[in-house]
C-alpha positions in Angstrom: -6.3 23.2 -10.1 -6.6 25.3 -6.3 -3.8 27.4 -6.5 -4.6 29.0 -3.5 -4.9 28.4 -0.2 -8.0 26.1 0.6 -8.0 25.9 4.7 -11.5 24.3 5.2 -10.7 21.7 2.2 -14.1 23.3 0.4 -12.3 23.1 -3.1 -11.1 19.7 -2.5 -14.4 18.4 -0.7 -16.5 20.0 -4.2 -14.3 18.3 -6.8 -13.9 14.8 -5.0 -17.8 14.6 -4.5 -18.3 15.5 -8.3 -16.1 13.4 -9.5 -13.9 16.3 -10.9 -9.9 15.9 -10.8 -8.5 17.9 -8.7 -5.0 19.1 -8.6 -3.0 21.3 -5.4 0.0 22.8 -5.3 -0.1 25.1 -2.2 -0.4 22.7 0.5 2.0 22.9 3.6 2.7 19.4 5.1 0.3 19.5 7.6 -2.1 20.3 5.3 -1.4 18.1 2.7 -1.6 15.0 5.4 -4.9 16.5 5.6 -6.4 16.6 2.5 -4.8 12.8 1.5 -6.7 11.6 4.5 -9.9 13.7 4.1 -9.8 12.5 0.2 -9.4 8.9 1.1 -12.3 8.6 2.9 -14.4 9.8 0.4 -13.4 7.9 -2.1 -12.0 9.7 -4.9 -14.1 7.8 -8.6 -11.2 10.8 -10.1 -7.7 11.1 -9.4 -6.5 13.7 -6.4 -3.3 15.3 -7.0 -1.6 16.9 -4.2 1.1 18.3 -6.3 2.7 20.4 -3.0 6.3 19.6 -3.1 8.9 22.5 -3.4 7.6 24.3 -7.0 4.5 22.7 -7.4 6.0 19.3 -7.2 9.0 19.6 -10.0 11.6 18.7 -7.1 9.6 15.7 -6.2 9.3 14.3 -9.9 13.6 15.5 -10.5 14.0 12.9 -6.9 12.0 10.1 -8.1 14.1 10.0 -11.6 17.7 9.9 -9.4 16.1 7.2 -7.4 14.7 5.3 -10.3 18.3 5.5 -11.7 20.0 4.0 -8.7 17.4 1.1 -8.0 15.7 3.0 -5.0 16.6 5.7 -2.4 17.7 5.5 0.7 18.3 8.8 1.4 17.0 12.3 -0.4 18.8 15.4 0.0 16.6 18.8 -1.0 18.7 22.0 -1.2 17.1 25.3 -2.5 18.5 28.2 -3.0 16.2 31.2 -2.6 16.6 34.2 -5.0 16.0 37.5 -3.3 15.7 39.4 -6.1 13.5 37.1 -7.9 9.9 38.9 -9.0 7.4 37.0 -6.5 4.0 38.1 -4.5 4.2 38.2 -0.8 3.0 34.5 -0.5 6.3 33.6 -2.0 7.5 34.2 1.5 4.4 32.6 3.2 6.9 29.8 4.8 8.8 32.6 6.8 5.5 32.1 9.2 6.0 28.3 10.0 9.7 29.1 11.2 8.7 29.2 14.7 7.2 25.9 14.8 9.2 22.0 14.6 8.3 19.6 12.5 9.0 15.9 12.0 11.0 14.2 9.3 12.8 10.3 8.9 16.1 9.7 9.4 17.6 6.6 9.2 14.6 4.8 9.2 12.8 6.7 12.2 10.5 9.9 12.9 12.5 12.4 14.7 11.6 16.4 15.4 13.6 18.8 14.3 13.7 23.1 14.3 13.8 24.8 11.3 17.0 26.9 10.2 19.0 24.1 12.2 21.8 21.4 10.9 23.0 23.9 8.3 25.2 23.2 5.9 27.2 24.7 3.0 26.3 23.7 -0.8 27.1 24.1 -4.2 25.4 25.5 -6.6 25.7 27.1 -10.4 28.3 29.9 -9.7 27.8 30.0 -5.9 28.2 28.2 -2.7 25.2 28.5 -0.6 24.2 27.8 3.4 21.1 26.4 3.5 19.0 25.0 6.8 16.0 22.9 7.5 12.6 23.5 6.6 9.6 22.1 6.5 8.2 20.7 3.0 5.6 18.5 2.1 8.3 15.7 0.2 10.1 15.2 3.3 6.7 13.7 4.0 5.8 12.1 1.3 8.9 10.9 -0.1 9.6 8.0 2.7 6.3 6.5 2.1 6.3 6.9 -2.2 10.0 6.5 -2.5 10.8 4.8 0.8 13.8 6.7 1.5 14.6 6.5 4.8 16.2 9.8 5.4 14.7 12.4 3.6 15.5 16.4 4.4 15.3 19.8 2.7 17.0 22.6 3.6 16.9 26.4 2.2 19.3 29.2 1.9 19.3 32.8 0.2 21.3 34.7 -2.8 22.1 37.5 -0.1 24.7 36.0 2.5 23.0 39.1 4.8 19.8 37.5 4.5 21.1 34.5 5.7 22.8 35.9 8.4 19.9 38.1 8.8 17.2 34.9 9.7 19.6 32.6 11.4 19.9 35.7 13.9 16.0 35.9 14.0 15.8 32.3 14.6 18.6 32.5 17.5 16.7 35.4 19.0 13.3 33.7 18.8 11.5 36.0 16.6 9.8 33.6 14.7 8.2 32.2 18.3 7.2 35.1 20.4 6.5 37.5 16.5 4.0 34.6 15.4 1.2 37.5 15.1 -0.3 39.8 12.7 0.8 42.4 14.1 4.9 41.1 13.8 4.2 40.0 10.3 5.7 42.9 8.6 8.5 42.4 10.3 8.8 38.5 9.6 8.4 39.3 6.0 10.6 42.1 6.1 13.4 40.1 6.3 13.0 38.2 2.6 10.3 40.2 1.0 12.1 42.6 -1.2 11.3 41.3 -4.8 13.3 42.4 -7.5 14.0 42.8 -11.4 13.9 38.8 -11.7 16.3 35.9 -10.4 17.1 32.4 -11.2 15.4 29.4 -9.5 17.4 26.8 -8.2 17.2 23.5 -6.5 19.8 20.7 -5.8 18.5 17.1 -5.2 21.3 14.6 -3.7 19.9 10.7 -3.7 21.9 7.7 -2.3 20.5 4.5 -3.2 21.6 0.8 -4.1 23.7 1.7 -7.1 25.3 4.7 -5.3 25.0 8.4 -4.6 24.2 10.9 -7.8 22.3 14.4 -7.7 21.0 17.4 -10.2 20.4 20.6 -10.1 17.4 22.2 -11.7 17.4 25.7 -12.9 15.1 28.1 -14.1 16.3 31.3 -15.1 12.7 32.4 -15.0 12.2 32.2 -11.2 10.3 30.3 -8.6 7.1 31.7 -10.0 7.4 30.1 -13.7 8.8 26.8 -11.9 5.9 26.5 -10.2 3.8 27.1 -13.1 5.8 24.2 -14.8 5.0 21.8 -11.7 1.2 22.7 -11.9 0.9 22.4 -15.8 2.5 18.9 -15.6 -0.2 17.8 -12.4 -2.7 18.9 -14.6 -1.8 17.1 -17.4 -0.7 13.9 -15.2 -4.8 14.5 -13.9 -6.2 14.3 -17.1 -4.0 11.6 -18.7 -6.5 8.4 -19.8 -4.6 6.1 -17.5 -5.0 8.2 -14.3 -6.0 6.3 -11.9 -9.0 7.4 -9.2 -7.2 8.4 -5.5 -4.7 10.2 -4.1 -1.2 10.6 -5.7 1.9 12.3 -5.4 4.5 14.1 -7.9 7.2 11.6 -7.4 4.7 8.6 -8.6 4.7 9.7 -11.7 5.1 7.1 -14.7 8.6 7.4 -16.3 9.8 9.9 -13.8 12.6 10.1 -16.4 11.0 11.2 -19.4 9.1 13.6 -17.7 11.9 15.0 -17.0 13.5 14.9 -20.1 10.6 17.5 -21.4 11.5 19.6 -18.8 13.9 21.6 -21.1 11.1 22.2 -23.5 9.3 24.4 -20.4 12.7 26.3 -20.3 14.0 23.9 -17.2 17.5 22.8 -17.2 18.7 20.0 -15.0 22.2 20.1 -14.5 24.3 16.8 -13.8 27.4 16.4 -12.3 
């Protein structure tokens, strides 16, 4: 499993030659259309799991359930809300650096280019009411082509309403265009990377589909960092299974997206219904 950055794709090029499965979950979305198309050509004889979603892909697998439960999804909703005082390494905030650049998602069916830290909106979560904004994630890629939802959008927000306000006033002054250097990257950081005493991981998924609209909220009390760890162990052991299949896959094509989970809680995940 690369668990860190791999920029050239050595990692990936070494296992798919071998033979080896290989499993990622620290791809941005440009990156990750990357490495599906660099594996594809190679043809993977093992399976390649780019396991990148929001927390190594638990959000992707949570999405694929709600759709699976309403015959489909037209429309996928990702809303996270970022603990501040969660314990987490400075590559926790690694996505403060692609702020100053647009990215494309579908909506309603077509490709469209949007900014990140635009079309906010408030939403509830656990105990609190959160304004979150767009981002750039790899499901918002994936999920149209696995799921074929035909909007699909994430959007993140902050525990601290300053640090909200903080970065929407960063992005309105442009920071995150003309400080895209080294030598503004304290400064970028600055303004997330405070890590505290420990803080609860939270993410809401809202699906509309055939049968309806329904959503969840997953919750680890143990942070982003253990949620993660919970994506990658089940890629791994999704990898290994005896009826993986050689080639490129995605967290939300998962077998029984449902029982999977199910066995979430046994990892010390809850997800919350309505």
């Amino acid at each position: 499993m690369s668990t860190v950055n791999d920029p050239h794709d050595r990692v990936l090029s070494a296992a798919v030659e071998a033979g080896i499965p290989y499993v990622d979950i620290t791809r941005w979305t440009t990156r990750v259309a990357r490495a599906a198309t660099l594996a594809g050509q190679k043809s993977p004889s093992a399976p390649v799991y780019l396991s990148s979603g929001w927390m190594g892909g638990v959000t992707n697998i949570v999405a694929a359930a709600l759709a699976e439960e309403l015959g489909g999804a037209s429309t996928i909703d990702v809303s996270i809300r970022y603990d501040v005082n969660d314990i987490a390494g400075l590559d926790s905030v690694d996505f403060i650096d692609r702020l100053g650049q647009d990215f494309e998602v579908m909506q309603q069916g077509n490709p469209i280019t949007v900014s990140p830290l635009t079309d906010t909106r408030w939403v509830d979560f656990p105990g609190s009411r959160t304004k979150v904004g767009r981002i750039d994630t790899p499901e918002q890629f994936t999920f149209p082509m696995t799921l074929g939802a035909e909007t699909a959008s994430t959007r993140i927000g902050f525990s601290s309403n300053a640090s909200t306000t903080a970065l929407l006033a960063a992005k309105k002054v442009g920071l995150f265009r003309w400080g895209r250097g080294d030598r503004f990257t304290p400064l970028r950081r600055g303004l997330l990377y405070s890590p505290g005493k420990g803080g609860s991981a939270q993410v809401r998924i809202d699906v509309t589909g055939p049968s309806g609209t329904t959503s969840a909220t997953i919750v680890d009390r143990q942070g982003q960092a253990h949620l993660t760890a919970v994506g990658g162990a089940l890629a791994v052991r999704r990898a290994l299974a005896d009826d993986a299949r050689p080639g490129v896959t995605f967290p939300e094509s998962l077998p029984n997206p449902r029982r999977t989970v199910s066995e979430l809680e046994s990892f010390g995940v809850a997800v919350l219904r309505p």
